[in-house]
C-alpha positions in Angstrom: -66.6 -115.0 -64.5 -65.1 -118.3 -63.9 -65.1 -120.7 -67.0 -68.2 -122.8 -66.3 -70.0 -120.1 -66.2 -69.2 -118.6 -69.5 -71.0 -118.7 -72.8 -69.3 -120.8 -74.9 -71.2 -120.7 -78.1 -73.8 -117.8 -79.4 -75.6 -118.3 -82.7 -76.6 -115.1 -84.5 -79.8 -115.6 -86.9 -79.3 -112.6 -89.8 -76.4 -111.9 -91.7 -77.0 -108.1 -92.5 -75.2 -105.2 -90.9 -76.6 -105.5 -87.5 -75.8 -109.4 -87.3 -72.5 -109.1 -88.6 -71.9 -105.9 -86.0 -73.3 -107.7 -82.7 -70.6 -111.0 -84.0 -67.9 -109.1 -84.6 -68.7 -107.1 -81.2 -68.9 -111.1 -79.3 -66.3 -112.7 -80.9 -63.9 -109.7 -79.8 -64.9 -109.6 -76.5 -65.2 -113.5 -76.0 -62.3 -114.3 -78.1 -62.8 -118.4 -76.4 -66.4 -118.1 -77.4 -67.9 -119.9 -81.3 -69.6 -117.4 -83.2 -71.4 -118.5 -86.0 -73.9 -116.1 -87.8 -76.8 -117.7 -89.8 -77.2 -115.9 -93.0 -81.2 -115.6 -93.9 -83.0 -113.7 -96.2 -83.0 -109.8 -95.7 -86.2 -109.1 -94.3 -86.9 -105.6 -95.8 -88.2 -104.3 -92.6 -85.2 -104.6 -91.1 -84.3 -100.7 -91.5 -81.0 -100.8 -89.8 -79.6 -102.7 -92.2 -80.8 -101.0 -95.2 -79.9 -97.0 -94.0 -77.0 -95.3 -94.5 -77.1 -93.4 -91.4 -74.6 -93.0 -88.8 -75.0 -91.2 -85.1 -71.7 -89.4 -84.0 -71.6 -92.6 -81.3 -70.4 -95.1 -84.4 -67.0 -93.8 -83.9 -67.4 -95.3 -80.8 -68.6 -98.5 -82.1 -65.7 -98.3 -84.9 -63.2 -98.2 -82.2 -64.7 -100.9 -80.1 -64.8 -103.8 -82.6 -61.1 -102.2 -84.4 -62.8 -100.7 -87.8 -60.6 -97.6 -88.5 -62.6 -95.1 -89.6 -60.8 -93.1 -92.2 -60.2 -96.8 -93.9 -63.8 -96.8 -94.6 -64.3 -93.1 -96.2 -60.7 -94.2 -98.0 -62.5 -97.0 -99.5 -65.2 -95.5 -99.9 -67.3 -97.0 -97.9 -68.4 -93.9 -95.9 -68.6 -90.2 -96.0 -69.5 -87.9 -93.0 -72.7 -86.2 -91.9 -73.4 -83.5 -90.1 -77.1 -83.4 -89.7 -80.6 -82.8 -91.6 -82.1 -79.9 -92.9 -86.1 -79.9 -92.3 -88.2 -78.1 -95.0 -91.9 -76.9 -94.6 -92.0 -78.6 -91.0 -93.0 -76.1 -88.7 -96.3 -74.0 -88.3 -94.3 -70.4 -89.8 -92.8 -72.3 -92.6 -89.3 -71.5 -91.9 -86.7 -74.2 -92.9 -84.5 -75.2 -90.0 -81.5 -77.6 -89.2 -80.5 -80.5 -86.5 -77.1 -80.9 -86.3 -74.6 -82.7 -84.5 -72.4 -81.2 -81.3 -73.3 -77.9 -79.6 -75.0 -74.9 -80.6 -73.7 -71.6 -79.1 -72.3 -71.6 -76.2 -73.4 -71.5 -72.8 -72.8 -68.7 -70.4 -71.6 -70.3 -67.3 -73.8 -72.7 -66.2 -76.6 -71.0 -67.8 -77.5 -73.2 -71.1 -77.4 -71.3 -74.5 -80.7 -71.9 -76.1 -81.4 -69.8 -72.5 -79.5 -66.5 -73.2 -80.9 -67.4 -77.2 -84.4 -67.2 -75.8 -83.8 -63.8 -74.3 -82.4 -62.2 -77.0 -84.4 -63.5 -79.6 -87.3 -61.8 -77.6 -85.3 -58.4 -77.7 -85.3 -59.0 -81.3 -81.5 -59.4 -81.2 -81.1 -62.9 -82.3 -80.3 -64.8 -85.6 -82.0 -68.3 -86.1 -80.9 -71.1 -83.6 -79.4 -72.9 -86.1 -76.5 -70.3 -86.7 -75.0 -70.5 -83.7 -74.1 -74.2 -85.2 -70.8 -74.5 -86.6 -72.1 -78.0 -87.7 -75.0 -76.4 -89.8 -72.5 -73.7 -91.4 -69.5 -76.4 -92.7 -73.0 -78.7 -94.2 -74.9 -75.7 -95.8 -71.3 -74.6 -97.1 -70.5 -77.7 -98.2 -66.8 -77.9 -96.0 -65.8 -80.1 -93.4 -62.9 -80.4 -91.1 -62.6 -83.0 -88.1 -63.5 -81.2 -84.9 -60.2 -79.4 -83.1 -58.9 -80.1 -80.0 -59.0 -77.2 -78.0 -62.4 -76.4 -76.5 -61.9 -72.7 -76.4 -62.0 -72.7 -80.2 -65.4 -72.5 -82.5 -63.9 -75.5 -84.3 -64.2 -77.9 -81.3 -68.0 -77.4 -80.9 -69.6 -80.4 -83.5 -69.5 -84.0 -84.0 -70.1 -85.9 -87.3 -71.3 -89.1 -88.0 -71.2 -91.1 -91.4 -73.0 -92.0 -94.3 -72.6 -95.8 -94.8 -73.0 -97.3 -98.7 -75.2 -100.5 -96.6 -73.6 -103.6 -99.7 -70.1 -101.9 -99.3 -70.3 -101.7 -94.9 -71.9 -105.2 -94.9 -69.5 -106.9 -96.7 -66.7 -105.1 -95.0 -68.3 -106.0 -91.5 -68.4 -109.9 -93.2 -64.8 -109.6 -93.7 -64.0 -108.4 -90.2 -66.3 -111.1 -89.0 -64.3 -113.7 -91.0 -61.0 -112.1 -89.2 -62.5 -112.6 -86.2 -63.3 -116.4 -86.6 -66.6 -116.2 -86.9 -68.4 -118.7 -89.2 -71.2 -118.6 -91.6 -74.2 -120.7 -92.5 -77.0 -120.1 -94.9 -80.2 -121.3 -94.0 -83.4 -120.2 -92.9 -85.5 -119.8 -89.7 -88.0 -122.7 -89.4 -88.0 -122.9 -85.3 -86.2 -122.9 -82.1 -86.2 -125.4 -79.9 -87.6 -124.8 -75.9 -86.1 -126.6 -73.2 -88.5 -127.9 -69.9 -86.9 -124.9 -68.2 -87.9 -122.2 -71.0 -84.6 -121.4 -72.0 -84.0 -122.4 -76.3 -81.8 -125.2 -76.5 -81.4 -125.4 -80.5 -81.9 -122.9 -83.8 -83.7 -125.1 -86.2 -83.6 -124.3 -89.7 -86.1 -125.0 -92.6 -84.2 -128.0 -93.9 -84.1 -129.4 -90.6 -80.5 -128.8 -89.2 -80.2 -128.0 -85.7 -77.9 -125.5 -84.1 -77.1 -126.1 -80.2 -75.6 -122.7 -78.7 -75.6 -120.8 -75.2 -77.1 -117.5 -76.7 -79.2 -116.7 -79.9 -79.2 -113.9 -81.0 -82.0 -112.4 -82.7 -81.0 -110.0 -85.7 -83.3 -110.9 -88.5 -85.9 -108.0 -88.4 -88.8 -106.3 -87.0 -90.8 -110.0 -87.0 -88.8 -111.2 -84.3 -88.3 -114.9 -84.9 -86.7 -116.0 -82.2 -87.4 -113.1 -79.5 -91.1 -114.1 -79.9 -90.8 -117.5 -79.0 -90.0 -116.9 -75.5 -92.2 -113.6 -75.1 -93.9 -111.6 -78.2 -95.0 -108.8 -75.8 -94.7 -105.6 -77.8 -95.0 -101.9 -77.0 -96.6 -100.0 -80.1 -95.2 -96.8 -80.8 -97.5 -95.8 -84.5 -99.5 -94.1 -83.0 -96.7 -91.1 -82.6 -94.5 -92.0 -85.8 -97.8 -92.2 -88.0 -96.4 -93.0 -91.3 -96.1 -96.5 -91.4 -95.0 -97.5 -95.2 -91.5 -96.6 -96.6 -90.3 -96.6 -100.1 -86.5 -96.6 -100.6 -85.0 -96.1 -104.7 -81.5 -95.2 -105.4 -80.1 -93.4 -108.7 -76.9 -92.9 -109.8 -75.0 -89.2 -109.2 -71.9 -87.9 -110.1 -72.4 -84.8 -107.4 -69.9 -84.9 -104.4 -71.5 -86.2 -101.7 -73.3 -83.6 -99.5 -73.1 -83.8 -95.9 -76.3 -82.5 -94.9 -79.7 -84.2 -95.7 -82.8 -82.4 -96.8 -86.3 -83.5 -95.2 -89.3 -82.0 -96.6 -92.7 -82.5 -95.4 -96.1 -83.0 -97.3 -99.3 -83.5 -97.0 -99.2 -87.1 -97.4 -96.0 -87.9 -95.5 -92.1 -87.0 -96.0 -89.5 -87.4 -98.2 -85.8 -87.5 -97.8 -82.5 -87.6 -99.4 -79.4 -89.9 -98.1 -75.9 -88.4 -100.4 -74.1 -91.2 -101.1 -70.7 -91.5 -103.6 -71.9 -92.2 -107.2 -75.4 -92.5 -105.7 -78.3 -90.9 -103.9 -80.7 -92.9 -101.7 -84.5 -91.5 -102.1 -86.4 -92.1 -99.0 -90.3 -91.5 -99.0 -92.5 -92.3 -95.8 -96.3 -92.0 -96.0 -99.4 -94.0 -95.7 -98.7 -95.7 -99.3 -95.0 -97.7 -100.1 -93.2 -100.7 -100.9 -92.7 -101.8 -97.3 -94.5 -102.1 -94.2 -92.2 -99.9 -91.2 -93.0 -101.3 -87.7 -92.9 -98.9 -84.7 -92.3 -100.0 -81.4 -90.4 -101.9 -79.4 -90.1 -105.3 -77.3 -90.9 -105.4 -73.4 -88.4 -107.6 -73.0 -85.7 -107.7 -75.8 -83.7 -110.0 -73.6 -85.4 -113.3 -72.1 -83.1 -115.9 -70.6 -80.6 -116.9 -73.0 -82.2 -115.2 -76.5 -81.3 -111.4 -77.6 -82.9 -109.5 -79.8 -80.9 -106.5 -81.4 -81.9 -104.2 -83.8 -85.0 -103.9 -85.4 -86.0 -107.2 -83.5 -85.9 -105.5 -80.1 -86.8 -102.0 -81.7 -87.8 -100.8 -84.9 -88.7 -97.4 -85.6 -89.6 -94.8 -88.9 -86.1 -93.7 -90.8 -86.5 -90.2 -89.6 -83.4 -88.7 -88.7 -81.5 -91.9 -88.9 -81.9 -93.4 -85.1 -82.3 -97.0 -86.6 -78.4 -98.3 -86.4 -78.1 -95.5 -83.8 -79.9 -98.0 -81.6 -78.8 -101.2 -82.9 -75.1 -100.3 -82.2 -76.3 -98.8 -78.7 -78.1 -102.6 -77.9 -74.7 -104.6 -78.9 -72.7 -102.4 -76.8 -75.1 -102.6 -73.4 -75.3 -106.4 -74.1 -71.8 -106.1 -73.8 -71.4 -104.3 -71.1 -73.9 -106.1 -68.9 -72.9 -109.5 -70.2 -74.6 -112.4 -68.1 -72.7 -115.8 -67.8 -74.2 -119.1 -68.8 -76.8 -119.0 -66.7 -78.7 -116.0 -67.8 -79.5 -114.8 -63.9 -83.1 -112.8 -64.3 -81.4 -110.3 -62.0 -78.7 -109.7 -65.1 -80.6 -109.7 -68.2 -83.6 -107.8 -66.2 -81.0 -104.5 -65.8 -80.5 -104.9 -69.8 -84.1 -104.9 -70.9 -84.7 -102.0 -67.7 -81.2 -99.7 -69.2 -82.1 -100.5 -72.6 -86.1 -99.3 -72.1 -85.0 -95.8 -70.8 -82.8 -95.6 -73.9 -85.3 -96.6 -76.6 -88.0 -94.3 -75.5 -86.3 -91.8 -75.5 -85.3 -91.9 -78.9 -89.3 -92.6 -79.0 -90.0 -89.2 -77.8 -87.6 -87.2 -79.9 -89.0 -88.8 -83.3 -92.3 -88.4 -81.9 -91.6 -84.7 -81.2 -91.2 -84.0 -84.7 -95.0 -85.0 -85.6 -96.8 -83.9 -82.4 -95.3 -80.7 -82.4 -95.1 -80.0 -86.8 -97.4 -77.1 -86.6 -99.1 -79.0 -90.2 -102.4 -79.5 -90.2 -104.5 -82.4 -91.9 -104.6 -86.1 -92.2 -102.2 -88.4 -89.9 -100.2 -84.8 -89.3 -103.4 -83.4 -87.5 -104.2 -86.9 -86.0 -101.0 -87.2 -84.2 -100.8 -83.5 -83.3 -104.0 -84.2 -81.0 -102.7 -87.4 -79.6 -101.8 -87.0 -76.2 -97.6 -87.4 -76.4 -96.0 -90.1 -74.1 -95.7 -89.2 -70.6 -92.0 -89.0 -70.7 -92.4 -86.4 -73.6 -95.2 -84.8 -72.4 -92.3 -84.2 -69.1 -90.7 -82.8 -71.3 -92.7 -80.4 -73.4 -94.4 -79.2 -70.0 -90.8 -78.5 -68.5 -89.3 -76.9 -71.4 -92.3 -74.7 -72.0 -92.9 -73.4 -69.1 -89.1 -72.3 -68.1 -86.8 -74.1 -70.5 -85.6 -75.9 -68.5 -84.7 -80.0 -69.6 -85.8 -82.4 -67.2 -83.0 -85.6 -66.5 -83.6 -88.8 -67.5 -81.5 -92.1 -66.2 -79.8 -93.0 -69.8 -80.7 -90.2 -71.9 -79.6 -91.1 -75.7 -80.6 -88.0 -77.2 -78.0 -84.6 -76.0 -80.0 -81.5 -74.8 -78.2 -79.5 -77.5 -80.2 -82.0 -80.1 -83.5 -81.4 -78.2 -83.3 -77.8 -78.3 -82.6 -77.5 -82.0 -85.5 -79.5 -82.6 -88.0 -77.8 -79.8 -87.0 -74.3 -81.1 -87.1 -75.4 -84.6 -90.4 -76.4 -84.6 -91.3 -73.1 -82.9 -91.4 -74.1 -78.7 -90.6 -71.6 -76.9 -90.3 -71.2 -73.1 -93.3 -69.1 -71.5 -90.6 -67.9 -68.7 -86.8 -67.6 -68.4 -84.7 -69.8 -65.9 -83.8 -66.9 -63.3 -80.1 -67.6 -64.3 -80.3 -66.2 -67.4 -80.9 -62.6 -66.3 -77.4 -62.9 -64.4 -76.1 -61.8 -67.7 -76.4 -58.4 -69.0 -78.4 -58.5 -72.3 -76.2 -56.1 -74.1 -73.0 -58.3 -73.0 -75.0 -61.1 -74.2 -75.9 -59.9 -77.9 -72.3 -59.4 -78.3 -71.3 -62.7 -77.4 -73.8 -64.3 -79.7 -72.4 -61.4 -82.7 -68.9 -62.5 -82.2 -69.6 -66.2 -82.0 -72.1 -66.1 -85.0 -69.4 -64.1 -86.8 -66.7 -66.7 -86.1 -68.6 -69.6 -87.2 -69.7 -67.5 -90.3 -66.6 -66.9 -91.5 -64.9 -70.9 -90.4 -66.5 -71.8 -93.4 -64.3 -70.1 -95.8 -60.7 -71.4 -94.1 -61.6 -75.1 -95.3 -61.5 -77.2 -98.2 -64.4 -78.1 -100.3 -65.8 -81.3 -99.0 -65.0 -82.9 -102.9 -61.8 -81.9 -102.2 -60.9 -83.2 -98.9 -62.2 -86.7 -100.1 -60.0 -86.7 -102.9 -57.3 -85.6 -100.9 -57.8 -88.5 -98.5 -58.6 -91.0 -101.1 -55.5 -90.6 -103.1 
């Protein structure tokens, strides 16, 4: 990009962990460029700045803006997670787990949750979610960084991290401050639109003006500056029905577990986040403290103004997808960086990239409702909504062979969809033809031995209390 084309100055309006992330993120990839971050009011909306959860993909992120991770759990700051535990979810009543990294492994080319399907109908099969080597270190209460060699059990999962929010966001303002980025208090009273559409100036409540190339929009689900140039919005509620959220902490003494328990009601669902020294209660329902937006924007990126987070998409806390796809947003922008101009032809891919990503993630929360098995109130509503048509792909294709169809950005891994599918009690009408290529008998044994292995991994490792001590001191 030659120099007169570059962006020379962005503005970032929010100074919670999604702001601070996408100016860290700018200023290290545009080390010439001005950063400044406007620090407004938290908007309580904003979910990805109030949740502690953390996709496998943040070690990702970490790396990319040069946060070392064990630092953080050092500090304090974060502990690991290995998935969520779902209780009175599905039609039987039968408790199952999500986890992150593989379950089983496949036979061939042939994809586990195949040769599962098969024996499971023989009667020879344990429950998916013991063929997950994630699921036995969280319901053990162990953990051990994943090993390197791929031919060993211990290689098959991923973690991500449980993030205290106060502690990450002012660690993120301290990298932001090492990164030369400046900071103003103020907030949002307007932006400024040029003749030729484009915003030309952030103007705050007390009347100061702030010129930049880009503004970015990170203050929350409202959208302050995103709408000003285009407030088209895509509404998702009607498949993540519960639209009010109530969030209270207490204090614990219990080492932090690693594996979240949701449990469904009547009314809604409740959850809670394990944090150190505290626990995070999270209830979602019809009644709550906060009003939770699902949806997203058409166009999150319109000339030279960004929205990132819960400004470009916001959805319900369920299974933890909300800095997931904040993180995901900074690091496209990134990646398909315009120059000063803002070509239609550049910021067009982003909003067209970022749209296969988001709904995805739409349709995997959504699954959880439509498909529940629960019956009464928004449960029942939802269950006889017709599901998007991307999910509705999916659930046709998976139920009638199990078989996963592709789509161009997938965010969500097929070993994730098939925990969830299977958990909630989908099962394929027929087999893929592959699957018969492997004897049956050979096939039980496989899944004996590997379900043994994993069993027994477990009892090798430390107690997770004691592997943070260990690391702490």
């Amino acid at each position: 990009m030659s120099h007169d084309r570059a962006i020379r100055t962005i503005v970032v309006a929010g100074g919670g962990i999604v702001g601070l992330s996408a100016a860290i993120a700018f200023a290290r990839v545009l080390p010439g460029t001005a950063v400044k971050v406007v620090e407004t009011t938290p908007d309580p909306a904003a979910l990805a700045d109030r949740l502690p959860t953390a996709h496998p993909g943040v070690t990702r992120f970490h790396a990319f803006i040069g946060i070392d991770e064990t630092d953080l759990v050092r500090s304090g700051v974060a502990t690991h997670h290995l998935g969520t535990a779902f209780t009175d979810w599905s039609a039987n009543g039968e408790p199952w787990i999500w986890a992150f990294g593989s379950y089983g492994k496949p036979a061939g080319a042939i994809p586990f949750d195949q040769v599962w399907v098969r024996a499971q109908r023989a009667g020879h099969a344990l429950p998916y979610d013991r063929y997950s080597i994630a699921a036995a270190l969280a319901q053990a209460g162990k953990f051990v960084h994943p090993a390197r060699d791929p031919e060993f059990v211990g290689s098959r999962f991923t973690y991500g991290l449980r993030l205290n929010p106060e502690a990450y966001q002012q660690r993120l303002r301290t990298e932001a401050q090492r990164s030369r980025v400046t900071f103003q208090r103020g907030e949002i009273g307007g932006l400024e639109i040029g003749e030729d559409g484009r915003a030309s100036a952030l103007v705050l409540t007390e009347g100061t003006r702030i010129e930049a190339d880009l503004f970015v929009d990170c203050a929350g689900p409202a959208g302050r500056l995103i709408r000003k140039l285009d407030d088209s919005f895509e509404d998702w509620s009607g498949w993540m029905p519960f639209g009010r959220l109530s969030l209270s902490s207490s204090e614990s003494e219990l080492i932090p577990r690693t594996m979240d328990v949701a449990r469904a009601a009547p009314w809604g669902w409740t959850s809670e986040l394990s944090l150190r020294g505290r626990t995070l209660s999270v209830s979602m329902g019809e009644q709550g403290d906060v009003a939770v937006v699902r949806g997203r924007r058409l166009r999150p990126w319109v000339h030279n103004v960004l929205a990132l987070g819960d400004s470009a998409t916001a959805v319900d806390p369920l299974q933890g997808f909300n800095l997931e796809l904040a993180q995901i947003s900074i690091l496209l922008a990134l990646e398909m960086l315009p120059g000063r101009d803002f070509a239609d032809i550049e910021t067009g891919e982003y909003n067209r990239r970022y749209e296969r990503i988001t709904r995805r993630v739409r349709d995997f929360l959504a699954l959880h409702y439509s498909r529940s098995g629960r019956s009464g109130g928004l449960w029942l509503d939802v269950a006889d909504r017709e599901p998007p048509d991307s999910l509705r792909r999916t659930l046709d294709q998976y139920e009638y062979r199990g078989r996963m169809p592709f789509h161009e950005d997938e965010s969500v891994s097929r070993d994730s969809w098939t925990a969830v599918l299977l958990g909630l009690g989908v099962r394929p009408r027929e087999l893929d033809p592959r699957a018969g290529a492997v004897p049956l008998d050979q096939a039980m044994t496989a899944m004996e031995r590997l379900a043994s292995d994993i069993a027994q991994m477990p009892a090798q490792l430390p107690k997770y209390g004691d592997y943070l001590a260990r690391i702490t001191h």
